[in-house]
C-alpha positions as CSV (number, residue, x, y, z in Angstrom):
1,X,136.6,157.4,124.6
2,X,134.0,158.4,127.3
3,X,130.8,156.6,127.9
4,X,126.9,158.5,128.5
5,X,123.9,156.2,129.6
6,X,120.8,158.4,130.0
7,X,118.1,156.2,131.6
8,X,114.7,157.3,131.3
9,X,111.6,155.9,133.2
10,X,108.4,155.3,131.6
11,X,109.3,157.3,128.5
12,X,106.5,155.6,125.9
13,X,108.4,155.2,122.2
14,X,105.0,157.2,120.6
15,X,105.5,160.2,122.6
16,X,108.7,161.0,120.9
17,X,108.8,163.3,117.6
18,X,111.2,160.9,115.7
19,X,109.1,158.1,116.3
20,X,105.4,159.5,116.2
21,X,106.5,162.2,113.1
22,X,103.7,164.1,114.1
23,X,101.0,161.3,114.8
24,X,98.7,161.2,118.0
25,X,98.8,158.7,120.2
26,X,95.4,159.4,121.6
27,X,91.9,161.8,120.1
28,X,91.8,164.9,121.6
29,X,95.2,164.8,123.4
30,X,98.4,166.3,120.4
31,X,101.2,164.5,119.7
32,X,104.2,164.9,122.5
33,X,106.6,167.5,121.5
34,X,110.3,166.6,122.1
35,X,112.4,168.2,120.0
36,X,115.7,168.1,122.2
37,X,115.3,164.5,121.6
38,X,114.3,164.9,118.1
39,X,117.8,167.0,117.4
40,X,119.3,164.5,119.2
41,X,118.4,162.2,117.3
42,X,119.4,163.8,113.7
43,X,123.1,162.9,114.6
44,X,122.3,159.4,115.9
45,X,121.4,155.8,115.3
46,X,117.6,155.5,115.9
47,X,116.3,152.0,117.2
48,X,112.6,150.7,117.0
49,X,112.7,147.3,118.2
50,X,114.6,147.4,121.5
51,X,113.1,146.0,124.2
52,X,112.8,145.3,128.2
53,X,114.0,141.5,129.5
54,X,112.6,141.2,132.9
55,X,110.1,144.1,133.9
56,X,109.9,146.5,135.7
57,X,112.5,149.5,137.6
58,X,114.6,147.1,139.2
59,X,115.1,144.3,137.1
60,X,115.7,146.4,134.0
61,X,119.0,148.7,135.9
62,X,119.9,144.9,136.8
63,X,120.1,143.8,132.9
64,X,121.1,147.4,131.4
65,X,124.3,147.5,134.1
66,X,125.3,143.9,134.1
67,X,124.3,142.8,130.7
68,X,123.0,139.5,132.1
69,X,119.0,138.7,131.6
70,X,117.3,138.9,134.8
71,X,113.7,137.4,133.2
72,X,114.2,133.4,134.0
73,X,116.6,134.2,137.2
74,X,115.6,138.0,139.0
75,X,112.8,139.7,140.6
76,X,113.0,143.1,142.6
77,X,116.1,142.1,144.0
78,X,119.6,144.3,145.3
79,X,122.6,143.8,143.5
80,X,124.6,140.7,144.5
81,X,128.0,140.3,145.6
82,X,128.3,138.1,142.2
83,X,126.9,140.7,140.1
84,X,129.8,142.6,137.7
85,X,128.4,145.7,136.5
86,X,129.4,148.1,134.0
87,X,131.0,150.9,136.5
88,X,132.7,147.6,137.9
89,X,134.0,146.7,134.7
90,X,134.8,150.5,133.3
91,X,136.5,151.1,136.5
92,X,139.3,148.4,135.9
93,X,139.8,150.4,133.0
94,X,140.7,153.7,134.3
95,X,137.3,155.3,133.7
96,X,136.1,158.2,136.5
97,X,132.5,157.4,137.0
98,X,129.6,159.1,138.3
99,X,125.6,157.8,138.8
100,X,122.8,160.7,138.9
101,X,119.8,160.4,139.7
102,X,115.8,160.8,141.6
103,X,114.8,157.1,141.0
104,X,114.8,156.4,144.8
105,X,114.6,152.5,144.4
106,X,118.4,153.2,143.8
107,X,119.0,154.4,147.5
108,X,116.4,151.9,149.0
109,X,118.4,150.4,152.2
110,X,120.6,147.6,150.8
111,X,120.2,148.3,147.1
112,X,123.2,148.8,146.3
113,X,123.3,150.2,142.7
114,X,126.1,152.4,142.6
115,X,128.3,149.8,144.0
116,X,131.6,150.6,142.0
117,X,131.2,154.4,140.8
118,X,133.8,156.8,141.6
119,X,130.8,159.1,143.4
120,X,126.7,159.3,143.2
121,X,124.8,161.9,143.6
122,X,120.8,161.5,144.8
123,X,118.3,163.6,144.2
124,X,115.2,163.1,147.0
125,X,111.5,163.3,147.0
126,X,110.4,161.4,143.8
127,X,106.6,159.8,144.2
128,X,106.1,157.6,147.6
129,X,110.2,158.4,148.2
130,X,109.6,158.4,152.4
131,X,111.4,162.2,152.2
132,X,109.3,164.2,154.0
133,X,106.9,163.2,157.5
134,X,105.0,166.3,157.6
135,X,101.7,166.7,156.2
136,X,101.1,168.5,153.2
137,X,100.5,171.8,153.1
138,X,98.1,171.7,149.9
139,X,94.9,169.3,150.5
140,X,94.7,166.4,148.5
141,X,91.3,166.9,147.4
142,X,92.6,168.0,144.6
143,X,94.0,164.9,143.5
144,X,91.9,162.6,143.8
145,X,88.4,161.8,143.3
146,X,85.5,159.9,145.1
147,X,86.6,156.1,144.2
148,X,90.4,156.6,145.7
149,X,90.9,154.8,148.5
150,X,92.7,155.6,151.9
151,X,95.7,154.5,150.9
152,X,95.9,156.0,147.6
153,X,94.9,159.0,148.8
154,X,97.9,158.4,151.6
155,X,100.3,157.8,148.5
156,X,99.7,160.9,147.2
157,X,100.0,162.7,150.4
158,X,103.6,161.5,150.3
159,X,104.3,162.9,147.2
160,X,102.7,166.5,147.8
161,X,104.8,166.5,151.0
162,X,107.6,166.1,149.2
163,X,106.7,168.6,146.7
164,X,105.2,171.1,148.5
165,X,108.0,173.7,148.2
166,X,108.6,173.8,144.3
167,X,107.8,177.1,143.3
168,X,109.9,177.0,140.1
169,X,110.4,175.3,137.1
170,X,114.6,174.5,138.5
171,X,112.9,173.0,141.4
172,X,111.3,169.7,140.1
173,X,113.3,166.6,139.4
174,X,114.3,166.4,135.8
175,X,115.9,170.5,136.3
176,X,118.1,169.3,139.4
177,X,119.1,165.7,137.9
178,X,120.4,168.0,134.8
179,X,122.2,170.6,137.0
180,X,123.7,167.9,139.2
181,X,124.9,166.0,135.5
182,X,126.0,169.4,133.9
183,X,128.1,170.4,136.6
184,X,129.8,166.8,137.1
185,X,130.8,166.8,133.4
186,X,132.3,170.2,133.9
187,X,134.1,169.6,136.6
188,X,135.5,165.7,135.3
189,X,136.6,167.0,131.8
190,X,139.9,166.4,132.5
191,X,139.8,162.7,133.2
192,X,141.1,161.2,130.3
193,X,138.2,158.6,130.4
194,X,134.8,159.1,132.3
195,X,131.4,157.2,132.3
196,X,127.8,158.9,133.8
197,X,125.2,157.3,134.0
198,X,122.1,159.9,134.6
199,X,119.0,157.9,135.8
200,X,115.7,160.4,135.5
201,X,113.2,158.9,137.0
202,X,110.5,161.3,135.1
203,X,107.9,160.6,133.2
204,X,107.2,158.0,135.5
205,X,104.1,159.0,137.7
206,X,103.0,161.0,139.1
207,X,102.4,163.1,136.2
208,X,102.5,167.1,137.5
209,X,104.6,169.4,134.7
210,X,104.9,172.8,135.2
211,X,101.7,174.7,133.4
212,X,104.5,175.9,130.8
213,X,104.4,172.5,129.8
214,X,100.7,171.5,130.9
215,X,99.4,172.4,127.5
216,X,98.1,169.2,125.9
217,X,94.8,169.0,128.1
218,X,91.4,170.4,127.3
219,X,91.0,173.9,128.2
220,X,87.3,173.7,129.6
221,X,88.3,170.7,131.9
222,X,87.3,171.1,135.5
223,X,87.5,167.9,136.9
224,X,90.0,167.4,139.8
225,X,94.3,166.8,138.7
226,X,94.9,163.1,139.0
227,X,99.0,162.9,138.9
228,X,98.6,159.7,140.0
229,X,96.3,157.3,138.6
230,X,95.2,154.1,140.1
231,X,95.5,150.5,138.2
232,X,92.9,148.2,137.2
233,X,90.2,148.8,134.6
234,X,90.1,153.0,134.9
235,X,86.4,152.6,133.9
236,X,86.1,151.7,137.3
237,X,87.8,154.6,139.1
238,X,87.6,157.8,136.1
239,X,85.6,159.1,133.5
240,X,86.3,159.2,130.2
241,X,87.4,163.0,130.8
242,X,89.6,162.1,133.8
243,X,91.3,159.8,131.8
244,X,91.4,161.7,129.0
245,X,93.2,164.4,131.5
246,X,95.8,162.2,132.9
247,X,97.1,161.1,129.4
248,X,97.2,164.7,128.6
249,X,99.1,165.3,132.2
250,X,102.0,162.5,131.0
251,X,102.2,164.4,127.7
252,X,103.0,167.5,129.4
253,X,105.7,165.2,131.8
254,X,107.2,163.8,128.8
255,X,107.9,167.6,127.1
256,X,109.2,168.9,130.8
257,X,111.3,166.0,130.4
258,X,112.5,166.5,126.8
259,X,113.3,170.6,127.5
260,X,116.1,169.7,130.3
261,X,117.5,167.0,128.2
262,X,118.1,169.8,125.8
263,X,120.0,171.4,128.3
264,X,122.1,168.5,129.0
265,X,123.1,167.7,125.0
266,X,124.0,171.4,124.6
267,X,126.7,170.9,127.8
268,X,127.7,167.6,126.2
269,X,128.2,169.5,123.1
270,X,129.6,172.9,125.0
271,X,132.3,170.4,126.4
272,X,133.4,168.5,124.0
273,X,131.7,165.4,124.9
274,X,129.9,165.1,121.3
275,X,133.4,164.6,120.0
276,X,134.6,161.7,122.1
277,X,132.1,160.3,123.5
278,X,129.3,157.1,123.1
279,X,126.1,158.9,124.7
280,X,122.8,156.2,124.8
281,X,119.6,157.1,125.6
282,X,117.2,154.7,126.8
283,X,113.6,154.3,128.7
284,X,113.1,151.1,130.3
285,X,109.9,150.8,129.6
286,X,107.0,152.8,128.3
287,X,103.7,153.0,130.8
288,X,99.7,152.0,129.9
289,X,97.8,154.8,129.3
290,X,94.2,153.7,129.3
291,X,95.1,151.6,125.6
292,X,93.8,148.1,126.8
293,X,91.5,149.7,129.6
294,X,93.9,150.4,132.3
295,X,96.9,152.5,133.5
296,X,100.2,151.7,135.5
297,X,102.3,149.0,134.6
298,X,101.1,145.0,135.3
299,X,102.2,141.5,134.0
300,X,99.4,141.2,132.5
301,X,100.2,144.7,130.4
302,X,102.1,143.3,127.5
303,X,101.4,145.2,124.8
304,X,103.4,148.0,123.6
305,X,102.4,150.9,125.2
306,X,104.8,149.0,127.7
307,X,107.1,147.4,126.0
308,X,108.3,149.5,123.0
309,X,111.1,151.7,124.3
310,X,113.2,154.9,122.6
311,X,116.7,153.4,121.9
312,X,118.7,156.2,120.4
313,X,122.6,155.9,120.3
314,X,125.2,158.8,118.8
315,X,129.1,157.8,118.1
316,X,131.5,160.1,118.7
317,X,131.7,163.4,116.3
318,X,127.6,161.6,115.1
319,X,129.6,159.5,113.1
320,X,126.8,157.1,111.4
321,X,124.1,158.9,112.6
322,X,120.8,159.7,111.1
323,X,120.2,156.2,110.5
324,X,116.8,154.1,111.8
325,X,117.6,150.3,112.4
326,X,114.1,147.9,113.0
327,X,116.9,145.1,113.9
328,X,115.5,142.8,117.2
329,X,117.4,143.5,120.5
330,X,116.9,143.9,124.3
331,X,118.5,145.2,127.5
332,X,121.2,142.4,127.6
333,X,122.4,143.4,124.3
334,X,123.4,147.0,125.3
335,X,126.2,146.5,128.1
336,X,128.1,144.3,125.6
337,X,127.2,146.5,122.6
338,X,128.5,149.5,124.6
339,X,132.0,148.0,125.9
340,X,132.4,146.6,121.9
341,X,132.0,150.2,120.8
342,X,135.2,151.1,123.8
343,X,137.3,148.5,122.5
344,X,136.6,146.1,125.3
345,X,135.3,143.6,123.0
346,X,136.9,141.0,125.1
347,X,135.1,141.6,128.2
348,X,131.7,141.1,126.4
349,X,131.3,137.2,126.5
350,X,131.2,137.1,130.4
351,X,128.2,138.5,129.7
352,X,124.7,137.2,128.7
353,X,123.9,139.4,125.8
354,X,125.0,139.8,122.2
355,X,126.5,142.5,121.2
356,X,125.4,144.6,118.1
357,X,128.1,147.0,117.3
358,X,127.8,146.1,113.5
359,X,124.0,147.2,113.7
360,X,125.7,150.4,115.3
361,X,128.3,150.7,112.4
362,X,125.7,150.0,109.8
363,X,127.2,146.6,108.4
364,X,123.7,144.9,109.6
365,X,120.2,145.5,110.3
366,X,119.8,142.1,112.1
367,X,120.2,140.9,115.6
368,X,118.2,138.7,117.0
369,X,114.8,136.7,115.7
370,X,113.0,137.1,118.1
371,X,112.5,138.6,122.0
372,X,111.0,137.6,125.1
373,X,110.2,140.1,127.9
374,X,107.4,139.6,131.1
375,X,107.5,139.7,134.7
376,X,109.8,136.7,136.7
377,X,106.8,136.6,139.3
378,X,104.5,137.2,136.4
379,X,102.8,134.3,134.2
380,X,102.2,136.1,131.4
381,X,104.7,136.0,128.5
382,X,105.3,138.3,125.2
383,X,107.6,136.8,122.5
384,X,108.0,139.3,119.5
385,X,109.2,138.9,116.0
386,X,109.4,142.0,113.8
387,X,106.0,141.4,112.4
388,X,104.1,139.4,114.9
389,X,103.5,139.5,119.2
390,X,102.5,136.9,120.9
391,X,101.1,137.2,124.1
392,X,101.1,133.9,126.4
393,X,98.3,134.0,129.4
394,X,97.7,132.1,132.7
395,X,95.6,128.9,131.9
396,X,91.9,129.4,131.5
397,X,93.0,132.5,129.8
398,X,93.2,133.1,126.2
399,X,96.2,133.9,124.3
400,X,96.9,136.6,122.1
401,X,98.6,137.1,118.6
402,X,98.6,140.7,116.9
403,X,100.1,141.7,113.5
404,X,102.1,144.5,114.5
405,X,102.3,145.9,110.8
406,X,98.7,146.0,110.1
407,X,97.1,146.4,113.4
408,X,100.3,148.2,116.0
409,X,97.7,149.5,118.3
410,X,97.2,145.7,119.0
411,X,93.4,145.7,118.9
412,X,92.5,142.3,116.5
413,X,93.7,139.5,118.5
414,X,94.2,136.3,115.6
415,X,95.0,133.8,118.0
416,X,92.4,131.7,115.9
417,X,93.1,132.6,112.4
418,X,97.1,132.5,112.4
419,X,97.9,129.6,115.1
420,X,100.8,128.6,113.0
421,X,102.6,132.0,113.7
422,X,101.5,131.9,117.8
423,X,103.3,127.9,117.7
424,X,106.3,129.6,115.6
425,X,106.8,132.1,118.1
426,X,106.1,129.8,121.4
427,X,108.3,127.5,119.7
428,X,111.7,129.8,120.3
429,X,112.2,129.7,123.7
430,X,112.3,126.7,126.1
431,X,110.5,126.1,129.3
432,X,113.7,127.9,131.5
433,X,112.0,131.7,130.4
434,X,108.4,130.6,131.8
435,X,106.7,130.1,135.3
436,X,103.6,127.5,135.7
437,X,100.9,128.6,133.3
438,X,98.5,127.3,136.0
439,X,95.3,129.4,137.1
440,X,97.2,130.4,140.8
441,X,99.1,133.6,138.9
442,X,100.7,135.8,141.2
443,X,98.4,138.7,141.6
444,X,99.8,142.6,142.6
445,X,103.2,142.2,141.7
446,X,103.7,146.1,140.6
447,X,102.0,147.3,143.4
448,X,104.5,145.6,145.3
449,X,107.4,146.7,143.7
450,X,106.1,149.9,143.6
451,X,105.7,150.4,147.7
452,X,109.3,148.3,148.1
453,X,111.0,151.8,148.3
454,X,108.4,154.1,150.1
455,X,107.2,154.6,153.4
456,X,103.1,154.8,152.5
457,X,101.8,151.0,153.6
């Protein structure tokens, strides 16, 4: 049996068909269309409650490919020497492996990340990815507006450098992380067992689709195109009609996005790999949108515009599929869920996660009670029941409690009205998972992750 991982970045759960059915996320911007994913979907085993351990990039690869939770232990760190990871593990198997992909925090000097695949392919030039030194050739005046500062006006310099020669839809990264995952699957058919793992770092930001795909904006907009949006309270840095642009931009990413996975399940199919194969796809983590008054991801962002992810996993010949499962389960969960579902069952205690194979099968539609995801350098906490999320602040902050049934936009905070739920929920995980609640939070975190890759200081 042959293993696909698919790793999205910054793929929001509402801007995909089978989850939104047709809803909005925000007025005056449509619903994302994906129907690639939506077809995919038909034949697969649909989760709504998977979510991130440790946030962001870095941290979530570490979970997804080790299976061991990074939140209490892990920043924005390279893999260890100690580390086993799932090509690691697949390998002493007889699998043929391959990782493909444009997130360039992969090839950062001393990363280390394809450590134990039989090749890797990268793809260059993704956001602040130091790929080209020359200036750009278009100004970026057309980017950004009065309130960016030098060095976000620097940042996106880097990336119109590195994008300054895409004159074709092919050109931009999700077409060439496709190609480069098409033709490996061609050519590796023959292996009796092979694993890929494709890694597209789109939608994450900046947001530029094609204009075939730049169709969710309003026509009579004139303003400047801000790809890449700045963090903090937008109110601050965009009008309403900028912001209302630059969540129309990310629709249009996510639907570029969604048309080359198409591509890549009809070569899965054209191959053969439908009939023998586990293929997952994943995002690890969606991406604020201007919901809680701010864009870009943050530890204190813990609501889920960033937190609920697409989970979406077909069996061999779509065995099972067409089945949604609300069971409770995060990052950790997968690698030993996946290896279960090879018949390496035995491997899966060495790591930290459980595995839910009989969720997969359809014997159970429970996993775990609750989840636990945040930032290790962060204070800020989100545990998560099916029904309820609690949101733990730095002290001298308040904390948050939202009924996700009744109220998922997370707008009513109840804190005061239901404290017994907020103790229940605090209640079902131990000191280990937090950092001081004290006032001294560590401030800029992202940003920081963010530049640990790039060139622009």
């Amino acid at each position: 049996m042959n293993l696909i991982v698919v790793m999205l970045d910054s793929f929001r759960q509402d801007h995909i068909g089978v989850y939104h059915q047709g809803r909005a996320t925000f007025e005056g911007v449509p619903a994302c269309a994906t129907p690639n994913l939506d077809r995919f979907a038909r034949d697969a085993i649909v989760f709504d409650n998977m979510y991130p351990d440790g946030l962001p990039t870095i941290p979530v690869r570490l979970t997804m490919m080790t299976g061991q939770s990074t939140l209490p232990y892990r920043s924005w760190q390279p893999l260890s020497g100690h580390d086993l990871t799932i090509a690691e593990i697949l390998g002493r198997e007889g699998y043929v492996s391959s990782l493909i992909s444009d997130c360039y925090h992969y090839r950062a000097p001393g990363m280390n990340y394809h450590r134990g695949f039989t090749s890797y392919r990268w793809i260059r030039g993704q956001e602040y990815d130091p790929y080209e030194s020359a200036p750009p050739r278009r100004s970026v005046e057309g980017f950004v507006n009065e309130h960016y500062p030098e060095i976000w006006r620097r940042r996106v310099e880097q990336y119109l450098a590195n994008t300054d020669d895409y004159t074709r839809e092919e050109d931009w990264f999700p077409a060439r992380v496709v190609e480069q995952a098409i033709s490996w699957l061609r050519k590796n058919r023959s292996h009796q067992r092979t694993f890929l793992w494709v890694d597209s770092f789109d939608p994450h930001e900046p947001w530029d689709p094609p204009a075939r795909f730049d169709t969710y904006g309003d026509p009579g907009y004139t303003g400047k195109r801000l790809v890449l949006p700045m963090g903090g309270l937008y109110e601050k840095w965009a009008t309403p009609a900028e912001a209302r642009r630059i969540q129309s931009l990310y629709a249009g990413e996510c639907s570029f996005v969604d048309f080359w996975l198409g591509k890549l399940f009809d070569a899965l199919a054209e191959h053969g790999y439908y009939d023998d194969s586990v293929i997952a796809v994943v995002a690890d983590h969606g991406h604020p949108l201007g919901d809680h008054g701010k864009f870009l991801k943050g530890t204190d962002r813990m609501y889920s515009e960033l937190l609920k992810v697409p989970f979406i996993v077909r069996l061999p010949g779509g065995r099972n599929g067409g089945r949604r499962s609300t069971a409770l389960a995060q990052f950790q969960d997968v690698l030993p869920t996946l290896l279960d579902l090879l018949g390496l069952a035995g491997s899966t205690g060495a790591t930290s996660g459980l595995s839910f194979r009989r969720v997969v099968e359809g014997d159970s539609d429970s996993h775990r009670d609750a989840i636990i995801t945040g930032y290790h350098e962060g204070i800020d906490r989100c545990i998560r029941d099916k029904r309820w999320s609690l949101i733990l602040r730095p002290e001298g902050e308040p904390d948050e409690l939202y009924d996700l049934q009744s109220d998922p936009r997370e707008r009513h905070n109840l804190i005061d009205t239901h404290p017994e739920e907020a103790q229940r929920l605090a209640r079902a995980f131990g000191s280990v998972y937090f950092r001081s609640r004290r006032s001294s939070a560590i401030k800029g975190i992202q940003g920081k992750y963010e530049m640990a890759s790039g060139s622009v200081e």
